[in-house]
C-alpha angles and dihedrals in degrees: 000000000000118000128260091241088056091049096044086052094046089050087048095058100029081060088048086057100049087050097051094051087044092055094046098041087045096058091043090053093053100040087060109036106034087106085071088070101072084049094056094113087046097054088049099053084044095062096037079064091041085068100040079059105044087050086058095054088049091054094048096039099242127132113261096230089076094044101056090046098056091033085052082045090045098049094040083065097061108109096234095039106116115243105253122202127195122232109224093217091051091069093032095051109028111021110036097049084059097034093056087037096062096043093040088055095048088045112097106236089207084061090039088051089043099063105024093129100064088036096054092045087053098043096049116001092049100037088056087042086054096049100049089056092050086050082053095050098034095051092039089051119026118070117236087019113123121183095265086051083053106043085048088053088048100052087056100054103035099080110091115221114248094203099061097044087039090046092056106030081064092066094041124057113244133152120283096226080062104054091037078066098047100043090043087052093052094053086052105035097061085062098056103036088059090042087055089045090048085052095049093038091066085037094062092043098045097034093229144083125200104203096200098050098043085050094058088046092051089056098039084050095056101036091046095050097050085047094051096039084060100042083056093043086051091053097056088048093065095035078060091044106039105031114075086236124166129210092285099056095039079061099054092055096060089053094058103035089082105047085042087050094043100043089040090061090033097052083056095054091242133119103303082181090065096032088062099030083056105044085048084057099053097045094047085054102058095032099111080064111043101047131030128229103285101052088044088054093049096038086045096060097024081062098039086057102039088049085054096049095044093051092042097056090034098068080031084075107036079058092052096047094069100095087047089058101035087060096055094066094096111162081015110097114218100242081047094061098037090057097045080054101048085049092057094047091050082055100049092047091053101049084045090056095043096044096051087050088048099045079054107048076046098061099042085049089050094038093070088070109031123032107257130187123250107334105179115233100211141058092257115079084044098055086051097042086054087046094049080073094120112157120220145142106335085060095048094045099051089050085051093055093061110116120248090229139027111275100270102006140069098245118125109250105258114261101348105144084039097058092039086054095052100041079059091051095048084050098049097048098048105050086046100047091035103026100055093036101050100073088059089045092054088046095049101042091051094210113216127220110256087195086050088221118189117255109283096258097036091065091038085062100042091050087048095059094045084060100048085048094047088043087047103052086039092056087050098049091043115030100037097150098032090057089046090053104040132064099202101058087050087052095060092040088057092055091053089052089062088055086248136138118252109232106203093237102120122096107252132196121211102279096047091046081052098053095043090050088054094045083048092054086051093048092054090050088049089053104049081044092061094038090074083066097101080210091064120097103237089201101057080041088059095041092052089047087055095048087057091048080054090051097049090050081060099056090046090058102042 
């Protein structure tokens, strides 16, 4: 065991580093988005609107990602309405860390490991195969568009956006083995599709492109920012285990693990996406160590509504930057634009389509010589994985990053406004044809289970009486004497007997409040152990996991 001067000194230095970072994020933020502060009324009346609209989603049974974005669209039209433009570093340095952290932190890591093959071909292998047939067709069809023009256009609208699929596939039943693929794609696809931008967009303003070393860059990008992602996710697990921290600042922590994940690997010109969506990982994982019940229950709903909040001002606002792009054409007619952009989109639905049912005609040929997880055997969970295709931030954000000028010179950089129209365009199509119409296709198709899992809560009961038997023959095992003298231990062990769930409501002393925590800290033990069952739903494992933190806050209260 390590000293307590070595730790002292470790916790010293692990604090001087925080601060550091703190100082110097906190200046950059500043420096760059003072400007926000002047449009604070703006931004709450906007999100007073956000949830007006949100509310209406709810009402007509469509997912709010494609609400916001026509009601953005609808309001930017309004005469006296001011242009907004959307700062590029505004949604690459203080939306998206947040925004991967959250959903890294809600996605199973056991899900996430299962299928890590088709999710890794998606995330990378399809996303630069998608970008090298919009460069073809970009640079076959649209006038003034070379390869490298295309192949940077492609890698800014290849990456699906997670929000919008996860958004409906929440109000539609579909397998889970299916939307664990889809929601494991999105955290990766956002990486590679920004590693391939960063690689045509040298290649635009040098006018060359070297394969071999692009190839070893793309590699080192996206290794250096899972290791760092990590080295920075191991930091704050010892800043939560060694540190006497409370829920607040539990909570703060959290805040600033992904903005510290996200600057560390981008200040090293390596993948800040997988540094995040890995450090996430990591952290999610080990949370049920690193914190107790009360910070998990605050970080949990503090989360849940930042995350809101971000997404829902975040495709506000692509709504809202139309006017400001439509301007930019210039030489471009509209009907021009819009057609160049309906081209690409058709393109991109298609590959999508084609590659899913390719992924998939891969994996049952393959699976014939190594053992591989879940492949589908009909034509349906394809067809509804290539729909799932819906484009959002990371690709606005990418065409908005795109200099004004080539690097040196006072050339305007080639086909800018053109590419941002038609990244809006690509965006806006595809939340509306496959947003609106995926919810009908899931319903039709009626999609089965491959894992053949039992109804939800079917499972959540069954779960729920294997706890109350393994708690009741552990009481008994353990706390012999303490359930013969006190009733109300008797009482909740009664409770068990009868395969049901012990509320908490009963009035407990000391001894009794003593027994039930432990039996708590057992339960939890008993749950992480089944969750490595592939079998086992993740999500009634985490529900149940979050009932027992309410039931310790309980204890702590009464």
């Amino acid at each position: 065991m390590a000293s307590f001067g070595s730790v002292r000194n470790s916790i010293l230095l692990s604090a001087a580093i925080i601060k550091g970072f703190l100082i110097n994020a906190g200046i950059v933020f500043f420096s760059r988005f003072n400007i926000m502060l002047h449009h604070l009324p703006f931004y709450l009346l906007l999100i007073v609107f956000i949830m007006l609209l949100v509310m209406l989603a709810k009402r007509i049974n469509v997912a709010y990602p494609i609400i916001l974005v026509l009601g953005g669209l609808a309001i930017s039209l309004i005469p006296a309405m001011p242009v907004v433009e959307i700062n590029h570093e505004l949604i690459f340095f203080v939306f998206l860390p947040p925004l991967l952290y959250e959903a890294a932190w809600q996605t199973s890591w056991k899900e996430f490991w299962r299928f890590r093959r088709i999710i890794s071909s998606f995330a990378f292998l399809i996303v630069i195969l998608t970008s090298l047939v919009v460069a073809w067709v970009a640079s076959s069809f649209i006038p003034g568009f070379s390869l490298a023009l295309g192949f940077l256009l492609g890698g800014i609208v290849s990456p699906p956006d997670a929000v919008s699929a996860s958004a409906i596939m929440k109000s539609v039943k579909v397998p889970k083995a299916l939307e664990a693929i889809i929601e494991g794609e999105s955290l990766l696809n956002d990486a590679s599709s920004l590693i391939v931008f960063r690689f045509a967009l040298v290649a635009v303003e040098t006018g060359s492109f070297v394969f071999r070393d692009a190839a070893f860059s793309f590699f080192w990008v996206i290794l250096a920012g899972i290791a760092i992602g990590l080295a920075v996710g191991f930091l704050f697990y010892l800043l939560h285990r060694w540190l006497p921290t409370d829920v607040n600042i539990d909570l703060v922590f959290t805040l600033v693990a992904p903005y510290a994940m996200y600057l560390a690997a981008e200040s090293l010109h390596v993948s800040g996406v997988l540094a995040v969506v890995s450090g996430g990982l990591f952290l999610s994982t080990h949370q049920h160590r690193i914190m107790n019940s009360s910070s998990r229950l605050r970080v949990t709903s503090v989360w849940s509504a930042l995350g809101f909040v971000l997404n829902g001002l975040v495709f506000m606002l692509i709504g809202l930057a139309l006017p400001s792009i439509a301007n930019g054409l210039g030489d471009v007619s509209m009907n021009e634009a819009i057609g160049y952009g309906v081209l690409i989109t058709g393109v991109l639905i298609v590959g999508r389509l084609l590659s899913a049912y390719g992924a998939i005609g891969f994996t049952l040929f393959i699976s014939r010589y190594i053992r591989t997880a879940g492949a589908p055997r009909n034509w349906k969970a394809p067809f509804i994985f290539g729909w799932s295709g819906m484009r959002g931030v990371v690709s606005l954000a990418a065409a908005l990053s795109i200099p004004a000028v080539l690097t040196g010179t006072t050339i305007p950089f080639p086909q800018r406004n053109l590419i941002l129209f038609i990244t809006f365009i690509v965006i806006l199509l595809t939340l509306i044809v496959q947003g609106l119409t995926m919810p009908w296709f899931i319903k039709v198709l009626r999609l089965e289970d491959p894992d053949h899992h039992p109804a939800y809560e079917e499972e959540r009961k069954m779960i729920s009486q294997r706890l109350a038997s393994n708690s009741l023959s552990y009481m008994r095992e353990h706390y012999a004497d303490e359930l013969t003298a006190q009733p109300a231990l008797q009482k909740i062990s009664q409770i068990w007997e009868s395969k049901k769930e012990f509320t908490g409501n009963e009035q407990l002393n000391v001894v009794c409040r003593n027994v039930y925590l432990e039996v708590i800290n057992k339960q939890r033990d008993w749950l992480h152990e089944w969750n490595k069952d592939l079998k086992t739903n993740e999500e009634i494992i985490r529900g149940q996991l979050m009932q027992l933190d309410l039931e310790e806050e309980k204890l702590k209260l009464s």
